[in-house]
N, C-alpha and C positions, 0 to 999 in steps of 0.2 A: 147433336143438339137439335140440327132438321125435326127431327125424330119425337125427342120429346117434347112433350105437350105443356109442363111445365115451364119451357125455357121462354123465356121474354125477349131473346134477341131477334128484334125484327130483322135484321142484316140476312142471317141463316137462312127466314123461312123467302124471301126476295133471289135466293142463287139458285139456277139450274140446279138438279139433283148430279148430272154425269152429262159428260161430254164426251163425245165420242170418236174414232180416228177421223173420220172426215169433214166431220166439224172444223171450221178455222179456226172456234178458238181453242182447240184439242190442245192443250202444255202448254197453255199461256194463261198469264195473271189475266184478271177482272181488269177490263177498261178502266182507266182514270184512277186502279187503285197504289196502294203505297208499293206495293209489289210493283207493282209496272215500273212506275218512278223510280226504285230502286235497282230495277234491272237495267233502266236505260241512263242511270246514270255511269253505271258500272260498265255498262258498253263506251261512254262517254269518255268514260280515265283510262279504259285497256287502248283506247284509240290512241287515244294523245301518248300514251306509251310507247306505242310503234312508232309513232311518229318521231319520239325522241330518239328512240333505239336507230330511228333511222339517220337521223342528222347525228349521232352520233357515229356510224359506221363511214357515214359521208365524211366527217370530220378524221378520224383515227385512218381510214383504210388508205390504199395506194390505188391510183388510176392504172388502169390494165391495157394493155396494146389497144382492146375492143373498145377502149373508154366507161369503162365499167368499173366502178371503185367496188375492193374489196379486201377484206380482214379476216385476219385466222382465227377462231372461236378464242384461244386460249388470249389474246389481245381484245378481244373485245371482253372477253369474263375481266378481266382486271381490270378494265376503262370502265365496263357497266357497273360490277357487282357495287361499287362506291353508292350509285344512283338505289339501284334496286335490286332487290335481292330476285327477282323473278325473270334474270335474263332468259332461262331456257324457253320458260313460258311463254315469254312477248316474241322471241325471233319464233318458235309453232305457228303463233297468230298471225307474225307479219308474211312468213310462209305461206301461211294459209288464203290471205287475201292475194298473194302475187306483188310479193314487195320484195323480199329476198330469195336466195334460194341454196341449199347447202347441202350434199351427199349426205344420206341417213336418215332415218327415222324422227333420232333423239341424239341430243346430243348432251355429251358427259364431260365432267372437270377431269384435267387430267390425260383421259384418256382420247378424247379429240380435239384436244390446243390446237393441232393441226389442219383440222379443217376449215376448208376456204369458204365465207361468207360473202358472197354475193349481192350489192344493191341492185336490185333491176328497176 
């Protein structure tokens, strides 16, 4: 639409044509637009998800010699999955920030009930 000469949408012809790697805004939405807002909301609920997942772990699991509470996947999948269906996905995330910690990559129904879930 850039492009054509017929198109009226002044929006189009007001954006950068390309951005490029070392650009900061290289794979990010337009300042102030609904994209933005919608990414950072979406940052906003996967947070407070971990954060559930976490008082949830606090709440279900057992304190450790070390003082460390922690729960076996296949107990936490039955306390969670009630809440949301995306437990595997939020313990990655909270992994990921340095919130829990658990042997493995991925973790599966069934075949890693047994694994030990970590609050750190």
């Amino acid at each position: 639409q850039r492009k054509n000469p017929f198109s009226s949408d002044d929006r189009l012809a007001s954006k950068p044509a390309h951005t490029h790697r070392g650009d900061p805004t290289y794979g990010r939405p337009p300042e102030g637009s609904r994209t933005e807002q919608r990414g950072k909301d979406a940052h906003s609920h996967v947070g407070k998800e971990v954060e559930e997942l976490c008082l949830i772990i606090r709440s279900t699991g057992e304190v450790g010699e070390d003082g460390q509470v922690s729960v076996t996947f296949g107990q936490l999948f039955e306390t969670y999955v009630t809440i949301s269906n995306k437990v595997v996905g939020i313990l990655l995330r909270a992994r990921k920030h340095g919130l829990v910690h658990f042997e493995g990559e991925m973790l599966w129904q069934g075949k890693d009930d047994d694994v030990v879930i970590t609050l750190l």
